[in-house]
C-alpha positions, 0 to 999 in steps of 0.5 A: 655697487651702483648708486641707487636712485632710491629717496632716503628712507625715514629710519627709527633711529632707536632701533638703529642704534639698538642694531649697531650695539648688538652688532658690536656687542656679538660680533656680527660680521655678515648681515643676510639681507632675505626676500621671498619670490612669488613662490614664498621660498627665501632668498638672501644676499649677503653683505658685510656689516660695515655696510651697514649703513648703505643697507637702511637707507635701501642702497643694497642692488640685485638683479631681479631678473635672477628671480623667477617671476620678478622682473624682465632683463631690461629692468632687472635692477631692484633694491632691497629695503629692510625692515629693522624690526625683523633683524635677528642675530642667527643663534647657530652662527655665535662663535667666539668672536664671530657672528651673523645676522639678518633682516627681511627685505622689502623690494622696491624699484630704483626710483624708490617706490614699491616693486609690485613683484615682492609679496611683501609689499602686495600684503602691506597693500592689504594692510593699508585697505583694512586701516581705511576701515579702521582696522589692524589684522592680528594672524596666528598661525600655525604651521605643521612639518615632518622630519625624515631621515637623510642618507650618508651624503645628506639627502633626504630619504623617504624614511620617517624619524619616528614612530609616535603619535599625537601628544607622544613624549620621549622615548617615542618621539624621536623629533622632542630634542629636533623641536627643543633646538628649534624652539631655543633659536625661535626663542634667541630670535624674539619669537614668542613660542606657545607649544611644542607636541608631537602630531597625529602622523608618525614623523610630523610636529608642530611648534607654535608661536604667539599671534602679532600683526599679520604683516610681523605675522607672516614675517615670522612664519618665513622665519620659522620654516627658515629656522626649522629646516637648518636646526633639523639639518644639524640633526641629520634629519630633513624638515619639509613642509610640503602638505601630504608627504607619505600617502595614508597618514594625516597631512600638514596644514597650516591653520591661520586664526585671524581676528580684525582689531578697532584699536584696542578693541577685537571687532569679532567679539560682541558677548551679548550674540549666542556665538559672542560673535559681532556682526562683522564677525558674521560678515567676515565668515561670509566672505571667505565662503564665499571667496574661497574656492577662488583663492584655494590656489593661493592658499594651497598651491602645489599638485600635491596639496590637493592630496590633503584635501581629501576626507578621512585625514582631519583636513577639511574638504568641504565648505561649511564653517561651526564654533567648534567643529574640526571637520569644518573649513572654518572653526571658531575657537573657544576663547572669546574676548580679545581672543576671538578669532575666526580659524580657515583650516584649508592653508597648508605650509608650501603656501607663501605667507604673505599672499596666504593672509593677503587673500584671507584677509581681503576675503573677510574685507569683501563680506564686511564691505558688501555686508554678507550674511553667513550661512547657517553654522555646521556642527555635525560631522560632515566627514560622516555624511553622505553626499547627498545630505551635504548637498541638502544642506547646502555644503560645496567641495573645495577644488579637487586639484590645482587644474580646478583651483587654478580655474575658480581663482581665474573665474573670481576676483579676489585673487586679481584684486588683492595680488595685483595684476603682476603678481597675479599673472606671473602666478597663475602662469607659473602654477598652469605651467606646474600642473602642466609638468604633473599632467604630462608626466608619467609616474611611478603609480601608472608604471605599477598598474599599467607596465605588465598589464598592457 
């Protein structure tokens, strides 16, 4: 291992020596040292914990360049900054005198400032803009998957794992003993869960956790893909979160409710307005409307996610926003108080967390900045109505497809702004070059309709 360049980092001292003790106290013995790509899939490298020491202080080299989208060859050494309040000690490694454990990552640079390429540090920078206003983001999300069936060799198959329905127990929902793992290793991990159910579609669940900062936030919903994939591999089942996996049935999301805080106090919520909503409550709604067909390909960014985006299956479509109606882009939860929060149904799970709340949140920050006005609420059906009611009222489509999306994010400023111009160049190249891919290929449907009939 080369000497890195990095200054020392300021280390809490407490926790350390919290860490050192469970370290000892489980036998840990590997530490996975994790950080996402632009993409938002995990990636570790794994060290010994006697080297624990070298990975606090940001000692812990990798070669950049290995990661898509990272760093050229001529500048591919980055180092690895953990965040020790995301160590876990894996629940499904604790044998009898052996142990592993983990830490999230930051990326920096060898001269100890922030890699520009790690969506990590782009959702710190969000952060840091909202606390100039004096704000903190709180973000719950809430993140849906299927599990289907593996074949002899561990390969995923097309084969959904049950046939239940919403809210479905035992014996229907084949998934209740895959979700009861899941929840006891969230659980021996610290996450907070809330509920556990069956979803609409047959093979499809949701487990949801507590709501925290939105930098812990995002940091949990890296956690909980992770986790929720490995559990279910123990079961011989394959989890995906992939957004519309069996065509006909309901598709997943992942809602994100998030609410700004001024201190101690919920800045959405004014209890004398009709809605008990405050004016940059209003303001926040206004600007994700705003904003949101230009980072619709942060949000939802595979070909595939615009197979959810359809009507007819719960997913919002259209760009309209109510207090209570699901058919809306945006929801406004019932709680009220410090639970006031404003919900955007439109992210699904393949999203990367941390550039999905990133962009949410500089969303809102725009329409309090600039002191948008909301449009008139929805609380009609708007999945029911015609087109041309919907153009009456006023209610825009989201992007049809990632070609779409991909051109309202370039022709807006949200997403340049708030990802930064190496993200944001390195993901608009890399999802040009997916849909290109899609575009050019010939699939299974066009060999049915076309092969004998011309």
């Amino acid at each position: 291992m080369t000497e890195t360049l990095i200054s020392k980092v300021p280390v809490d001292t407490t926790t350390l020596e919290q860490i050192k003790e469970t370290i000892k106290e489980k036998s840990v013995e590997l530490l996975h040292l994790q950080f996402v790509d632009i993409e938002g899939i995990l990636k570790h490298i794994t060290v010994t914990s006697e080297q624990l020491e070298d990975v606090v202080e940001g000692k812990m080299m990798f070669d950049g360049s290995s990661i898509k989208g990272f760093s050229p060859i001529n500048k591919s050494d980055l180092y690895l900054q953990p965040d020790l309040a995301t160590f876990a000690v894996l629940p499904w490694t604790v044998e009898s005198g052996y142990a592993e454990g983990r830490f999230l990552c930051s990326i920096n640079n060898p001269d100890g400032t922030p890699f520009d390429g790690d969506t990590r540090n782009v959702l710190k920078k969000t952060v840091a803009r909202a606390a100039d206003h004096g704000y903190t983001i709180s973000v719950g999300p809430e993140l849906e998957f299927f599990l289907f069936k593996t074949d002899e060799n561990g390969y995923a198959t097309q084969e959904i794992s049950d046939k239940a329905g919403y809210f479905e127990p035992s014996p229907h929902d084949l998934g209740e003993r895959v979700r009861l793992e899941i929840y006891r290793a969230l659980k021996a991990m610290g996450f907070t869960i809330e509920a556990s159910h069956h979803e609409v579609a047959e093979g499809q669940h949701e487990i949801n956790f507590k709501y925290s900062d939105v930098l812990t936030a995002a940091d949990l919903a890296t956690t909980y893909k992770w986790v929720v994939k490995t559990v279910a591999k123990k079961f011989g089942l394959h989890a995906t979160f992939m957004p519309k996996p069996v065509f006909g049935i309901n598709g997943s999301g992942m809602h994100v409710n998030m609410s700004f805080f001024e201190g101690s106090e919920n800045a959405f919520y004014d209890p004398s307005d009709e809605l008990q909503l405050s004016e940059k409550a209003y303001q926040f709604i206004a600007g994700v409307i705003e904003n949101v067909k230009s980072f619709t390909a942060v949000t939802n960014p595979l070909v595939n996610s615009y197979k959810r985006l359809v009507p007819g299956y719960e997913a919002p479509c259209y760009i309209a926003w109510s207090a209570s109606n699901r058919s809306a882009l945006i929801r406004i939860p019932a709680k009220k108080g410090l639970a006031t929060r404003v919900e955007l149904r439109c992210p699904d799970p393949s999203s990367n967390p941390y550039l999905t709340f990133a962009v949410i949140a500089s969303s809102g920050l725009d329409g309090i900045e600039k002191g948008l006005q909301a449009p008139a609420p929805i609380n009609e059906d708007i999945f029911h109505m015609t087109e041309e009611e919907r153009a009456f009222l006023g209610i825009d489509n989201l992007p049809g497809s990632l070609a779409d999306a991909l051109k309202a994010l370039e022709s807006g400023e949200i997403a340049s702004k708030t990802l930064g111009q190496h993200v944001y160049s390195e993901y608009v190249s890399m999802k040009k070059a997916e849909w290109d891919s899609y575009r050019t290929a010939v699939h299974a449907w066009e060999i049915d309709n076309y092969h004998t009939k011309f």
